[in-house]
N, C-alpha and C positions, 0 to 999 in steps of 0.2 A: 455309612461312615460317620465315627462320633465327630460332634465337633471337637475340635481343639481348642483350648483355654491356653490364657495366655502362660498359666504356668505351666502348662506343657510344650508350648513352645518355647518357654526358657530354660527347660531340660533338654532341648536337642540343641543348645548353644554348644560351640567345639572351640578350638583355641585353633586360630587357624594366621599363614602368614601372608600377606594381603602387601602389594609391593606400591610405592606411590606411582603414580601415574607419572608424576613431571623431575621428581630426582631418584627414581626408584630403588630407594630405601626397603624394605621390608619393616611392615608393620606386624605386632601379635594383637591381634585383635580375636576376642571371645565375641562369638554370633554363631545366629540360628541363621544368618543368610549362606551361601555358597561363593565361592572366591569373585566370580565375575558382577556376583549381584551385589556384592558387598562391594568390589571397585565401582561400578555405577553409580552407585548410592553417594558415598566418598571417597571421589579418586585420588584426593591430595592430603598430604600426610598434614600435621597442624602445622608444622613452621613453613610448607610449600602453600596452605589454605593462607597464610598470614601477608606472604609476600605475593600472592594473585591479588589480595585485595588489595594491596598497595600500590601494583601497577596502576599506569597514565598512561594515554593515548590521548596527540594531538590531533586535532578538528579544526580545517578549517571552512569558515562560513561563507555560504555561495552569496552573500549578499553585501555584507563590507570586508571580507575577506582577511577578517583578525584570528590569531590563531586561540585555539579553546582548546583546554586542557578537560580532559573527564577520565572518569575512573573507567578502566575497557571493559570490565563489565555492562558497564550500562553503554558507551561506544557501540558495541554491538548493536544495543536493542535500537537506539535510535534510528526515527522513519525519518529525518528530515534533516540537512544538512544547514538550515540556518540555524542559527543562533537564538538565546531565547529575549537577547535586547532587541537583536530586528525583526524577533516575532511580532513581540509587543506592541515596536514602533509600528511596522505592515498596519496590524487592527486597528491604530489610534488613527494612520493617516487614512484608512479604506471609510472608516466612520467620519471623517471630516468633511467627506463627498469625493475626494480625490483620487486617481487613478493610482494604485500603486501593486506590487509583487508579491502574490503570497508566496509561503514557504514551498508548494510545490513548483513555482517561477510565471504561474499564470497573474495576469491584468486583473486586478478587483476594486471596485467600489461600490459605495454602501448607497442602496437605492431602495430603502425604505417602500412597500407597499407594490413594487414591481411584480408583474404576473413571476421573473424568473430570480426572484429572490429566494434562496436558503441561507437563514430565515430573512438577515438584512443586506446581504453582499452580492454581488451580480458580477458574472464571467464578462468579461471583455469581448471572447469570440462570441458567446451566446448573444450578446447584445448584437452584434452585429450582423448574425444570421438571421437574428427575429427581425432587425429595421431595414435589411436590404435583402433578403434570398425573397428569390421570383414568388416561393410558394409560401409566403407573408406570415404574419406574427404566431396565429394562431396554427398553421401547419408548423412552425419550429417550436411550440408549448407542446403538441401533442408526441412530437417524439425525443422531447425533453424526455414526458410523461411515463412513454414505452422507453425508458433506458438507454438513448440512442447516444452515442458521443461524440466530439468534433476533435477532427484531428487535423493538426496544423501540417500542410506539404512539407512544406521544407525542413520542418525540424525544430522552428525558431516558436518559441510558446508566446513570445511577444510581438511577433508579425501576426496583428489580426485584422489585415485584409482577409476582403471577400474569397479573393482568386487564390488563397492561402489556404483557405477552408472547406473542407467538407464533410459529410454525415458518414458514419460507420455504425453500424449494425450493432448492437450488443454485444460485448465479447472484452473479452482483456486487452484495455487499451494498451498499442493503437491497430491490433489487430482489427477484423469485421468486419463486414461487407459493406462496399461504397453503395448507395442509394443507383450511381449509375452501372454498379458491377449487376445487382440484384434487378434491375430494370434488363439487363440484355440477357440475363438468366432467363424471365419471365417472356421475352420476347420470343426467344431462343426456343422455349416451351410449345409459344402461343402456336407458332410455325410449324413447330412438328406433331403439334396434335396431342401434346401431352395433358395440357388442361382440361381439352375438350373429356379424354380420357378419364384422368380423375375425376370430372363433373360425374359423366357416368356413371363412373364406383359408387360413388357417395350416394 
């Protein structure tokens, strides 16, 4: 098959009528696309493309709770529900040393040179798990290490009690397997002979 140049693809242009997506008008539009490809491409006529950019959508912010106006285009795209003053403020007071929220709602401060700093801020729960879980600093650094996460029981991201917290497996938080689901798995196993089994295989 030859290739096609672009002047040849401007010879299979057709005058075709292409209807708007949001006031559905009929447009005449000359292309070499085909009706649905060309609606994909652009769905909205100019004066409906004029009036989508125009639109506002209010936001309000999980953290002083003022309302924000954004253009809904980019409303959509946004990950995070604070605001970008109490973003700001968060880093200035997490850098001060002091305890404070980030934009996802978890405890952060800034603890420079900590084994579980990225690269300067330190979790509230992780700190607590590395200076009080029975199985000490270094067994909570190493399944830092392996991807493991801490999920709060109740729901509350600012309850970082001990008896709050526990480890889950890898996986899209807060799904994964609890450290004691996977402990009565392996138990489960040891009992019926299925390790011994796989030892075997292998």
């Amino acid at each position: 098959m030859a290739h096609r140049t672009r002047k040849d693809r401007a010879g299979e242009r057709r005058w075709l009528h292409v209807p708007c997506a949001d006031c559905g008008a009929p447009r005449h539009v000359h292309t070499n696309r085909s009706v649905s490809g060309y609606q994909k491409l652009y769905p909205r006529c100019v004066s409906c493309s004029g009036l989508a950019r125009q639109r506002r959508t209010t936001l309000l912010c999980s953290v002083c709770g003022q309302e924000k106006v954004y253009r809904s285009s980019k409303a959509k795209k946004r990950k995070t529900t604070v605001c970008k003053a109490c973003r700001r403020q968060t880093d200035k007071t997490a850098l001060q040393g002091d305890w404070t929220r980030n934009a996802g709602g978890y405890l952060v401060r800034c603890m420079t040179g900590h084994p579980l700093a990225s690269p300067r801020l330190v979790l509230m729960h992780w700190l607590v798990m590395y200076e009080h879980h029975p199985g000490g600093g270094p067994f909570v650094l190493d399944l830092k290490r392996r991807h493991f996460t801490i999920h709060h029981k109740n729901g509350r991201r600012n309850d970082n009690r001990l008896v709050n917290l526990e480890f889950r497996a890898p996986s899209k938080h807060p799904e994964g397997w609890t450290l004691i689901a996977m402990a009565e798995i392996v138990d489960e196993a040891r009992r019926n002979g299925f390790l011994s089994d796989l030892a075997h295989a292998e």
